[in-house]
C-alpha positions as a Markdown table, in Angstrom:
| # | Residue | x | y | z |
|---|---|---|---|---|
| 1 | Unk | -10.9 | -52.7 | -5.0 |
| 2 | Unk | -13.8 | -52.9 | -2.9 |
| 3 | Unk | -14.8 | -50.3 | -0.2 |
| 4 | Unk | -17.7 | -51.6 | 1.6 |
| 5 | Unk | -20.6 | -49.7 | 2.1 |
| 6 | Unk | -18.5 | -47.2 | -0.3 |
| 7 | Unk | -18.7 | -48.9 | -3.4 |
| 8 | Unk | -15.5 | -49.5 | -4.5 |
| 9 | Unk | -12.4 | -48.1 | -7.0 |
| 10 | Unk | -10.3 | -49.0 | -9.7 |
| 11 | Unk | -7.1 | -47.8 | -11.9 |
| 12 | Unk | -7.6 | -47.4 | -14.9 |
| 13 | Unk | -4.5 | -45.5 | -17.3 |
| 14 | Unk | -3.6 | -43.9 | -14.7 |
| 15 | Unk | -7.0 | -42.3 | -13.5 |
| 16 | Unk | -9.2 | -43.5 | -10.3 |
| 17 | Unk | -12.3 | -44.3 | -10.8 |
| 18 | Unk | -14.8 | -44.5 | -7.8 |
| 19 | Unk | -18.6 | -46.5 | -8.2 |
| 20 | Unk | -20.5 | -46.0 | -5.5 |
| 21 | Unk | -22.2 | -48.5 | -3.6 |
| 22 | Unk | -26.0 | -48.9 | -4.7 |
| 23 | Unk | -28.9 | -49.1 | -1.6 |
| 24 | Unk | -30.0 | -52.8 | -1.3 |
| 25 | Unk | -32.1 | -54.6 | 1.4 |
| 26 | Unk | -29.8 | -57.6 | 2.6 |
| 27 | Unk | -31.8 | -61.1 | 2.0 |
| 28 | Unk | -28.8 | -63.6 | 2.6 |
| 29 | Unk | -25.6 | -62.8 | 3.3 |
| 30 | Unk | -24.0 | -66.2 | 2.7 |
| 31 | Unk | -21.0 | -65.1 | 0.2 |
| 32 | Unk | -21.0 | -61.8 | 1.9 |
| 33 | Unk | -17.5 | -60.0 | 2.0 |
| 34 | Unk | -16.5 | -60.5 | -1.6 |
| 35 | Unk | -18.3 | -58.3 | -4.4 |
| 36 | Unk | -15.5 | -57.8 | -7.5 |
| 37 | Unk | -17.9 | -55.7 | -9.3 |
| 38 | Unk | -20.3 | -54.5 | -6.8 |
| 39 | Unk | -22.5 | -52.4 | -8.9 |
| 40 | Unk | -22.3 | -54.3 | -11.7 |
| 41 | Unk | -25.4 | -56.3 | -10.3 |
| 42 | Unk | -27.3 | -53.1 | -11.0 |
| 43 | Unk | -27.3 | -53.6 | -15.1 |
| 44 | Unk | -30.9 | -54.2 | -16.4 |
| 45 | Unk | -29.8 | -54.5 | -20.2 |
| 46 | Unk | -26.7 | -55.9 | -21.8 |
| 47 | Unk | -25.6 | -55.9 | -25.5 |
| 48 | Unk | -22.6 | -58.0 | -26.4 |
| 49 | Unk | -22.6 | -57.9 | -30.1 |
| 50 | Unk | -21.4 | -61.1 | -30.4 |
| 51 | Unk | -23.1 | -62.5 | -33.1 |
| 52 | Unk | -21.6 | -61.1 | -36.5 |
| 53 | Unk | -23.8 | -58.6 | -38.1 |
| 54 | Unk | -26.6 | -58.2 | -35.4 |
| 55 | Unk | -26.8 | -54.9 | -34.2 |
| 56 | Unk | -29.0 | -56.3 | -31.8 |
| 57 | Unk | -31.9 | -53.6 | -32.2 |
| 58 | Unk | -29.8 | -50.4 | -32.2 |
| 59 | Unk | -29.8 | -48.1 | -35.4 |
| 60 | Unk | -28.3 | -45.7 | -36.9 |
| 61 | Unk | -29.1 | -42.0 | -37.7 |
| 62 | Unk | -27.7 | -38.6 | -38.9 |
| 63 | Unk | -24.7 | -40.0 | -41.3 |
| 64 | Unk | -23.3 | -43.1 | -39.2 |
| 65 | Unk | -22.5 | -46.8 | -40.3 |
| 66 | Unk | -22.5 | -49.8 | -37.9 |
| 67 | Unk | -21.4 | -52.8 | -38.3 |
| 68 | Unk | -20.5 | -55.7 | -35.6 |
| 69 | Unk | -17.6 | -58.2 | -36.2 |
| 70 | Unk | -16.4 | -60.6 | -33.5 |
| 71 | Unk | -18.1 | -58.8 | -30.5 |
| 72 | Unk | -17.4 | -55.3 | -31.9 |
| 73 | Unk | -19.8 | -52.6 | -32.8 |
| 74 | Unk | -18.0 | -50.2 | -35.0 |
| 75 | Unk | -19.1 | -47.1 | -35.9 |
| 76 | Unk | -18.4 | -44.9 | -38.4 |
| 77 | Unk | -19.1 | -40.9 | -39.2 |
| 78 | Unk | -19.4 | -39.5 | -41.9 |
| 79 | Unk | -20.9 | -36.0 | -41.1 |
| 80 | Unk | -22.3 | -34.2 | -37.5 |
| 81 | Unk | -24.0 | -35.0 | -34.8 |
| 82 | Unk | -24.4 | -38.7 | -35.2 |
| 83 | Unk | -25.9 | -41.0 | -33.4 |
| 84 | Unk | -27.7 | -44.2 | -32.5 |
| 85 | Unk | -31.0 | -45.8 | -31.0 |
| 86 | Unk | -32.0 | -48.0 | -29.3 |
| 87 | Unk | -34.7 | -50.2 | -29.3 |
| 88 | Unk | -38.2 | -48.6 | -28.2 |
| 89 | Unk | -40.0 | -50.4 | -24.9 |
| 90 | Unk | -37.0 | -51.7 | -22.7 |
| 91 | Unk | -38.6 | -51.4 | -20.1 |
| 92 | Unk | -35.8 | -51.3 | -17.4 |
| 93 | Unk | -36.7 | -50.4 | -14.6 |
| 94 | Unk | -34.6 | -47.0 | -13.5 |
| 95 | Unk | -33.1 | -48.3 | -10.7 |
| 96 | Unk | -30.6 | -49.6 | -12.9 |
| 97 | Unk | -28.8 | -46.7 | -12.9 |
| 98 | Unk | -25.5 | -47.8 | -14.1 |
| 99 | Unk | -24.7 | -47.2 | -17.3 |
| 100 | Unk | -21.2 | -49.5 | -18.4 |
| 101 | Unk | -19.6 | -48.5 | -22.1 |
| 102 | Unk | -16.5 | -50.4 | -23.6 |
| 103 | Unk | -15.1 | -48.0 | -26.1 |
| 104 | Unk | -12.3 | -46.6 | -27.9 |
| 105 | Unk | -12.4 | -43.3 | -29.2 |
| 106 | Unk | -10.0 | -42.6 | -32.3 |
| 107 | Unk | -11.6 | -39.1 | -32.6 |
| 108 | Unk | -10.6 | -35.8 | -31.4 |
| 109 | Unk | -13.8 | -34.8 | -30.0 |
| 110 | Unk | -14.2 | -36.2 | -26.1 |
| 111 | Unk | -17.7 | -36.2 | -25.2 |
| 112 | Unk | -20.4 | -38.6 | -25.0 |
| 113 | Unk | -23.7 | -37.5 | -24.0 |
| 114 | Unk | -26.8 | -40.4 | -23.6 |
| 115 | Unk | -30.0 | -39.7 | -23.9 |
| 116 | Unk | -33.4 | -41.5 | -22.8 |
| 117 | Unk | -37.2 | -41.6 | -22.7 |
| 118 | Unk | -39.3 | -42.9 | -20.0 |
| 119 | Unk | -43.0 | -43.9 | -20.1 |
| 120 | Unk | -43.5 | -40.6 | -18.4 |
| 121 | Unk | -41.4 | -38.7 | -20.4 |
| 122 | Unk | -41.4 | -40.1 | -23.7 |
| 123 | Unk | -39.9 | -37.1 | -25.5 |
| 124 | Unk | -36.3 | -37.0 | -26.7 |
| 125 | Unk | -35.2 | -34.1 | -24.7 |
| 126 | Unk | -31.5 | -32.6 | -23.1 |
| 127 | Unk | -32.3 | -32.4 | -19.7 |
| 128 | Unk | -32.8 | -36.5 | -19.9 |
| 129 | Unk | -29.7 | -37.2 | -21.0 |
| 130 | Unk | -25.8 | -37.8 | -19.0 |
| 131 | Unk | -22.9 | -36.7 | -20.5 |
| 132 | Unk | -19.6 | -38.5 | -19.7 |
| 133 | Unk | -15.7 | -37.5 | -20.8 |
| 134 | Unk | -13.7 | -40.3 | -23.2 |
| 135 | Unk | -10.2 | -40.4 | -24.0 |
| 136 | Unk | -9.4 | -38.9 | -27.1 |
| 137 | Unk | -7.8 | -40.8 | -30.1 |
| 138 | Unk | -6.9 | -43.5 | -27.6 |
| 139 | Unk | -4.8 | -46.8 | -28.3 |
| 140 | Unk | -7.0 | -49.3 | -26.8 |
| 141 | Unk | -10.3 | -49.9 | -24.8 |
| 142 | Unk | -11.5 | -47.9 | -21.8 |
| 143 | Unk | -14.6 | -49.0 | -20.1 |
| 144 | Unk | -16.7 | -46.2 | -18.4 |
| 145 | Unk | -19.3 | -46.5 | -15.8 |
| 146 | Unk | -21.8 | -43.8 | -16.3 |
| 147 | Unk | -24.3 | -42.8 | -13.5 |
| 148 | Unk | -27.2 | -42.5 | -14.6 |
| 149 | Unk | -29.2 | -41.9 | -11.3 |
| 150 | Unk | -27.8 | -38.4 | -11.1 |
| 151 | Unk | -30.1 | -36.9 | -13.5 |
| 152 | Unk | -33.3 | -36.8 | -11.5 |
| 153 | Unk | -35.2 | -37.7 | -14.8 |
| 154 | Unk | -33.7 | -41.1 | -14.7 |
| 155 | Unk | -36.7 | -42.6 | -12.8 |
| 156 | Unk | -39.5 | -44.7 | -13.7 |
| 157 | Unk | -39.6 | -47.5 | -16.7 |
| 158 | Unk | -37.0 | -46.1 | -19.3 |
| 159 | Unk | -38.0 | -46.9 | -22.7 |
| 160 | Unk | -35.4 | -45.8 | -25.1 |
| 161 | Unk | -31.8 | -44.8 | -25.2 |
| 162 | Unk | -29.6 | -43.0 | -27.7 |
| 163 | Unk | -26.1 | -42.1 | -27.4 |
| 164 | Unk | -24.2 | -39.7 | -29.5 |
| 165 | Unk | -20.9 | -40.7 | -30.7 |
| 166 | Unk | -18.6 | -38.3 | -29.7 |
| 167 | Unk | -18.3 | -34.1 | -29.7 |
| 168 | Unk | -16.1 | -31.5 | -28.2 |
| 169 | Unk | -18.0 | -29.4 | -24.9 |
């Protein structure tokens, strides 16, 4: 549901979820009034993994597999503190705050925390990183919507991202 100037809310499982409205500077209104994903338009990067076998530049580290099979990246651990990488130089531009993960979590453990460099701060690092709750050993897909802009570090040209897989807070 859309709320305007507020961004707008949807169900999911049971829980509300609220995105708020990102600042923009109005150049044509024609189309104006209907916005079904409203902050969606602030993605700079997308991977679909919907070509069998491409993990589209991402690898793996610490003990975890990945494999992608029709428009799935699975993952598998087989130890602690996995994770994945991105590809260095993305160069996408901070404003994109938004951060949108399809997932299903079979594990016990909750947590997702993502980390990322910028060109002026190119060091992997926890204070550059969000942290976001999953639901654990779910039956099916959640998509989460991850603010990004809330860590005052999130600014300038970010060049990389990792992501650990899951872990209990």
């Amino acid at each position: 549901m859309t709320r305007r100037d507020k961004g707008c809310s949807y169900l999911e499982g049971g829980e509300l979820y609220t995105i708020p409205a990102p600042k923009v500077q109005v150049v044509d209104t024609t189309g104006a009034g209907w916005a079904p994903s409203i902050a969606y338009s602030n993605y700079g990067l997308q991977w679909d993994f919907n070509s069998n076998g491409n993990l589209e530049g991402w690898s793996m580290a610490n003990q975890i597999s990945g494999t992608v099979s029709g428009g799935i990246l699975t993952l598998r651990s087989s130890g602690t503190a996995p994770y994945m990488v991105s590809a260095d130089n993305l160069n996408s531009l901070a404003a994109n705050r938004y951060v949108r993960v399809r997932l299903k979590n079979n594990a016990n453990d909750p947590m997702v925390q993502i980390f990322f460099t910028t060109t002026t701060q190119p060091t992997w690092d926890a204070k550059s990183s969000v942290t976001f709750a999953t639901k654990e050993n779910a039956s099916g897909y959640s998509t989460y919507v991850i603010d990004s802009g809330v860590n005052a570090n999130w600014s300038g040209t970010i060049k990389q991202t990792a992501r650990t897989v899951m872990f209990r807070s």
